[in-house]
Structure formats: structure tokens, C-alpha cells
N, C-alpha and C positions, 0 to 999 in steps of 0.2 A: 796569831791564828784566826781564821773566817771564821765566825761560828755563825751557825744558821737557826739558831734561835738561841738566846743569852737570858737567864734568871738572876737576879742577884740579891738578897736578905728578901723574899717573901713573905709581907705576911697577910693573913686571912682569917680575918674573928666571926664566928657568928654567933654572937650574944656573947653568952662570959666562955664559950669553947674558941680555943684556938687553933684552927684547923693547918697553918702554916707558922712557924715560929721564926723566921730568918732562911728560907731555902733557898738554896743556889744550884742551879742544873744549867748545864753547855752542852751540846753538841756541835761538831765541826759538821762542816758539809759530807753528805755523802756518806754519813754515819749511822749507826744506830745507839740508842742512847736508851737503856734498859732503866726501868725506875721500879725498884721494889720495897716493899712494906707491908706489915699486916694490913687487915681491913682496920676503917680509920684514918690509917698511919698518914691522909693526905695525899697518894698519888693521884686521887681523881681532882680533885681543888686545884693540886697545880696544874694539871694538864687544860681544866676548865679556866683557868689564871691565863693560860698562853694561848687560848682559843679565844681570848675578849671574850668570854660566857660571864666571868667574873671581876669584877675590879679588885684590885690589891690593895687591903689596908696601908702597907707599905713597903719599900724594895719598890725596884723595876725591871722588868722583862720587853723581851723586843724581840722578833723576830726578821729576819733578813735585814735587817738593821731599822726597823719601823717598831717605832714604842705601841706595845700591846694596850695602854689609855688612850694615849692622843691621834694615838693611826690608828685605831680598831680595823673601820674600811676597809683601809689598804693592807692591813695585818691579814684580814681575811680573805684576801685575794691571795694569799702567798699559803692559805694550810688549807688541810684535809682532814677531819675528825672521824672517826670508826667509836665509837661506843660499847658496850661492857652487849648491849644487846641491839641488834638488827633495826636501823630506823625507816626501811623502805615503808612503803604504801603498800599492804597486802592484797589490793584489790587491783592495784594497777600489774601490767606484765612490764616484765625487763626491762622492754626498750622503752615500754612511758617514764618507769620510774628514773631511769638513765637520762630522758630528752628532758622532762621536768626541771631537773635539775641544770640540765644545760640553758634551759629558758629562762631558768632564775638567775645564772650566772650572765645574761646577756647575749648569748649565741644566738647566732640565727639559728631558723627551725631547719635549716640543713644542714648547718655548722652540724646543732646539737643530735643530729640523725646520726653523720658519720662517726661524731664520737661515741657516742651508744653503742654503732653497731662495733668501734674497734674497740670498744673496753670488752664489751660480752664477748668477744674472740679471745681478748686476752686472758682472759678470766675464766674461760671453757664452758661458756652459759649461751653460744650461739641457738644451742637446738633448741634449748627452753627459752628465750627471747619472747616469744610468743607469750608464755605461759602467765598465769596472774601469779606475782609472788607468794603467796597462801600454801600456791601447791608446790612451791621448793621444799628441797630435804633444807635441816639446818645447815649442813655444809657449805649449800647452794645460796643461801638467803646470805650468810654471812660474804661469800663471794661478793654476791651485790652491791651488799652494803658497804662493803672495802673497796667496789669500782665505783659506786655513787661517787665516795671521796675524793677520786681521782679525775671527777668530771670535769675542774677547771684547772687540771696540769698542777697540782700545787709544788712546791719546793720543798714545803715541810709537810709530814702527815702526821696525826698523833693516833695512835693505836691502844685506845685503851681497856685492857685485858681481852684482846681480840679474838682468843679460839677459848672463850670463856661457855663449856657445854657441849664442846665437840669432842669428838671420838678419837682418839690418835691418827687413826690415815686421813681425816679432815681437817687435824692442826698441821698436819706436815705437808697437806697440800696450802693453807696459810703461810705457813713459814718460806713456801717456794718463793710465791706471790713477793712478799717482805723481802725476799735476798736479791729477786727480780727490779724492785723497787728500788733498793741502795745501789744495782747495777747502774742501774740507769740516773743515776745520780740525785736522786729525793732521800732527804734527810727523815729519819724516825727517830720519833719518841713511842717506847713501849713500857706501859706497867701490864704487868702479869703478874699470878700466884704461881706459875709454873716454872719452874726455877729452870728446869733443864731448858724452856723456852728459850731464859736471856742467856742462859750457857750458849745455845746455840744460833741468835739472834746478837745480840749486843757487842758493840765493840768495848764501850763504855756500861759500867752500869753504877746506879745512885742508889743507895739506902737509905729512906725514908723510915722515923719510925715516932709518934708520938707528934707528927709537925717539923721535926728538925733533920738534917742529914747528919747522916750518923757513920756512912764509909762510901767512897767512893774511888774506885780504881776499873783495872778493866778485869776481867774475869780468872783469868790467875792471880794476877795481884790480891783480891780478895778473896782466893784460897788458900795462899799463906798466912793470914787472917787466924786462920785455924792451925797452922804449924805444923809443920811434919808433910810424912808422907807414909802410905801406906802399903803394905807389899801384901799380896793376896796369893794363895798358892792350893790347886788341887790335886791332888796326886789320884794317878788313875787307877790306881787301888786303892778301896779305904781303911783298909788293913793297916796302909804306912801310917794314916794320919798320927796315931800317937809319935812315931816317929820323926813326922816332917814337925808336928809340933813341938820338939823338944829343939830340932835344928835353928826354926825359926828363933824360939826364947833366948837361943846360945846366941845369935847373928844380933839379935835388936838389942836383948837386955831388956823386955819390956814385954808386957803380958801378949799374947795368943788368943784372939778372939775366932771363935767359929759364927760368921753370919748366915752362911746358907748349909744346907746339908755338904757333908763334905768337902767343904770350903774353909781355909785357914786361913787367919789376917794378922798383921802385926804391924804397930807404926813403928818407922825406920825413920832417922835422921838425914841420911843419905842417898845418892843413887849408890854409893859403892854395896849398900846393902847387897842388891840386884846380882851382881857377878859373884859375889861371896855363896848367896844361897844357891845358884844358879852350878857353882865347880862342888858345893857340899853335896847337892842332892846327884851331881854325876857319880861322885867319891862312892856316894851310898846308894848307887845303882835303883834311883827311886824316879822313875817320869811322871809326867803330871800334864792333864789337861787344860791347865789355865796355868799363868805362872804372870805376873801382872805390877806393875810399881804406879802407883795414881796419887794425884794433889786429892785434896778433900773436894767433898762435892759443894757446890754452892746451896745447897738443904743444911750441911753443915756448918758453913758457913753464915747462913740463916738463923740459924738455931744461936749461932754463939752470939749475934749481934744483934739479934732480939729476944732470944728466950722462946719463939715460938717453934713449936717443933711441926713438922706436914701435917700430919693428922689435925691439928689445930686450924691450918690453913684450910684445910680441906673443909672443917668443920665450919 
């Protein structure tokens, strides 16, 4: 297999902390490649390991087959970095901070014109172009910063914790941008705290935790991780709930959680659970407004393979 950037035993001491203990991270071309962990756990060291920011105590990394020590250079002709916070020049507008960076990549000052002005179209920042970065929403500034990245066409981009601050309909306009990105055939690396991010990003995803990787599969694979499956059931009267709860405990063998207001859950072994409860609840003339069979979430999955629970993360 290609891969478009390769890690293999990492490691990164600063003073007697060891921030990389032996890590290995792949991505194939045209992938995304999720990297999670607590804070700590190391995802930012390695991404700053594969960006030449840092030299590796030991292991080696490469990117598009150029060693991250001895090609730095040429490594950094091939990526794009986005950071945890927005590094444009707040005083400059759009199209300086865009050309800038075209000038430092060697463009000519036409070159780096027309790509400015085609990243800010791509990115929906045409009308504000004009404007000195200062006065973007955060949404907006983050845009930037993720088309700055892009100013010398990289092949890899590393994204790390990229809608780190923003609002929901501003991380899902991110996430467009990133699905747009893997279209088009540029390989990602993402660390994020937001799990449903690499649910909905990631082909691959790596768990980092302490320095070392600790699971790696693609994002079902490490929801079986946690085992089971879970059938979720609302009945549109909540009058049955005693009753749908007694159906489900007969169908699983296993306890009946209520998580939301009249909402019933129980973990099931199987899909056959689903058509059993599904012909019981016709039997006993009971409808229901949700009726639902799901893997565990990767929060849960989280949880089992570090101990830290959201709230933690959040915190």
C-alpha cells in the first residue's frame, strides 16, 4: 500500500517527560487519518514530528516517501499545517495574508494573486477579501487559516484540532471543506477532542494515550471495542413504558436503561434482537416513535480505552 505519510516507533523526550514512547501512525493516499487522546496523550508532538517542527529522539517518519530529518525541505513542500488556533496576520486582509504566503512559497506575485483569489472563492471568503483579518467572525478566520494551508497545493495536510471554539454550523461548514479536500485527493491527518468529528471525518482512526498507541482500526472496528449493541426504543405513549420495559428485559436478558425522558435502551447481542422486539411490540399493539439498533458511540469507546469520560475532555 502508498502511504502518504508513514511513522514508525516514535519517540520524543523533553527532559525526563516522555511525550512519544514508540508511535506508529499510516495513512494511505486520499485518506483521513483521525488521531485521538486525552490532552497530553501526544497528538500535537506527533503531528509537530511530521511537520519537521520537531526532530525525533528515535523511530522514523516520512512523508510522500521523503524522510521528515534528512528532507525537511522537501517534506515541507509536500504538507499544510492548520493549528489548534488561527495563525494569519490580523492586520493584514485576506488576499495579503493568502499572497504572503504565496511569496514565501516562491510564486510569482501573479501566481500568488490568482491563487488567493481561487482559495477565498473556495472557502466562501470572496466578499471579505478586502477586509483586515481582525474583523472575521471565528468561523471566518478559521477558513483562512485552513486556505493559507493550502496555498502551496500540499498532498498532505495536518489538521490539528481544527474547529477547536467553534459553534456547530461552523464545524460542519469545516468538515465540508475536509470531505472536499479528501475528494480531491489530499491526504489528512486530524487530532480532535470531538469524537463525533473522527466519527464523521476519519477512515482510519489511532488512539494515543500516555505516548503510546493504544487502538487502532477504522471507526466500527473500534466500536466493538466496547461489545454489544444497543436497541433503544420509544413508545408513543408513555403509559407502555412499564410494559415495553418488561418486553425488552425478556428479549436481551439484561437490564433496561432509561437515558432520555421516555426512552428505553438495552444492550442486545444480536441484530436478531431487532425483528423479535419489532413482532413483540406488534403482538401487544404498542407503536413507538424511535425504535433504533446502534454500535456504541466512539465517546464510549473512549471512555473504555482511556478512562476519560467527555466531561473530562471538555474540561
Amino acid at each position: 500500500m502508498a502511504y502518504a505519510f508513514e511513522a514508525e516507533g516514535l519517540v520524543k523526550r523533553f527532559g525526563a517527560t516522555t511525550a512519544l514512547a514508540g508511535v506508529d501512525l499510516a495513512a494511505a493516499e486520499g485518506t483521513v487519518l483521525g488521531v485521538l487522546g486525552p490532552n497530553g496523550a501526544g497528538k500535537t508532538t506527533a503531528v509537530r514530528v511530521l511537520a519537521t517542527l520537531l526532530r525525533p529522539d528515535g523511530g522514523r517518519a516520512s512523508v510522500a516517501g521523503l524522510d521528515v530529518v534528512r528532507q525537511a525541505p522537501l517534506v515541507r513542500r509536500q504538507i499544510g499545517l492548520t493549528g489548534q488556533y488561527a495563525s494569519v496576520d490580523e492586520d493584514l486582509t485576506g488576499t495579503e495574508n493568502l499572497v504572503l504566503i504565496g511569496r514565501l512559497l516562491d510564486l510569482t506575485r501573479r501566481d500568488a494573486q490568482a491563487r488567493a483569489r481561487h482559495l477565498l472563492a473556495q472557502f466562501d471568503l470572496s466578499e471579505a477579501a478586502d477586509r483586515p483579518a481582525k474583523n472575521y467572525s471565528g468561523g471566518m478566520r478559521r477558513r483562512l487559516d485552513l486556505a493559507a494551508s493550502l496555498v502551496g497545493r500540499p498532498s498532505v495536510i495536518y489538521l490539528d484540532e481544527p474547529t477547536t471554539g467553534l459553534d456547530p454550523a461552523k464545524r460542519d461548514d469545516v468538515w465540508r471543506l475536509v470531505r472536499g479536500l479528501v475528494a480531491d485527493g489530499t491526504t489528512v491527518l486530524l487530532t480532535t477532542q470531538y469524537l463525533e468529528e473522527a466519527d464523521a471525518l476519519a477512515d482510519d482512526i489511532t488512539v494515543i494515550d500516555h505516548g503510546r498507541v493504544i487502538a487502532h482500526g477504522t471507526p466500527a472496528e473500534l466500536k466493538h471495542v466496547v461489545g454489544g449493541q444497543t436497541l433503544v426504543v420509544r413508545p408513543t405513549d408513555p403509559a407502555h413504558l412499564d410494559t415495553v420495559s418488561a418486553l425488552l428485559g425478556q428479549v436481551s436478558g439484561k437490564a433496561v436503561d432509561s437515558p432520555a425522558r421516555g426512552v428505553l435502551s438495552t444492550a442486545v447481542d444480536g441484530d436478531s434482537a431487532l425483528t423479535t422486539v419489532v413482532r413483540r411490540l406488534d403482538e401487544a399493539g404498542i407503536s413507538v416513535t424511535e425504535l433504533s439498533l446502534h454500535l456504541p458511540s466512539l465517546d464510549e469507546v473512549f471512555y473504555t480505552l482511556t478512562g476519560v469520560k467527555k466531561e473530562e475532555r471538555a474540561a
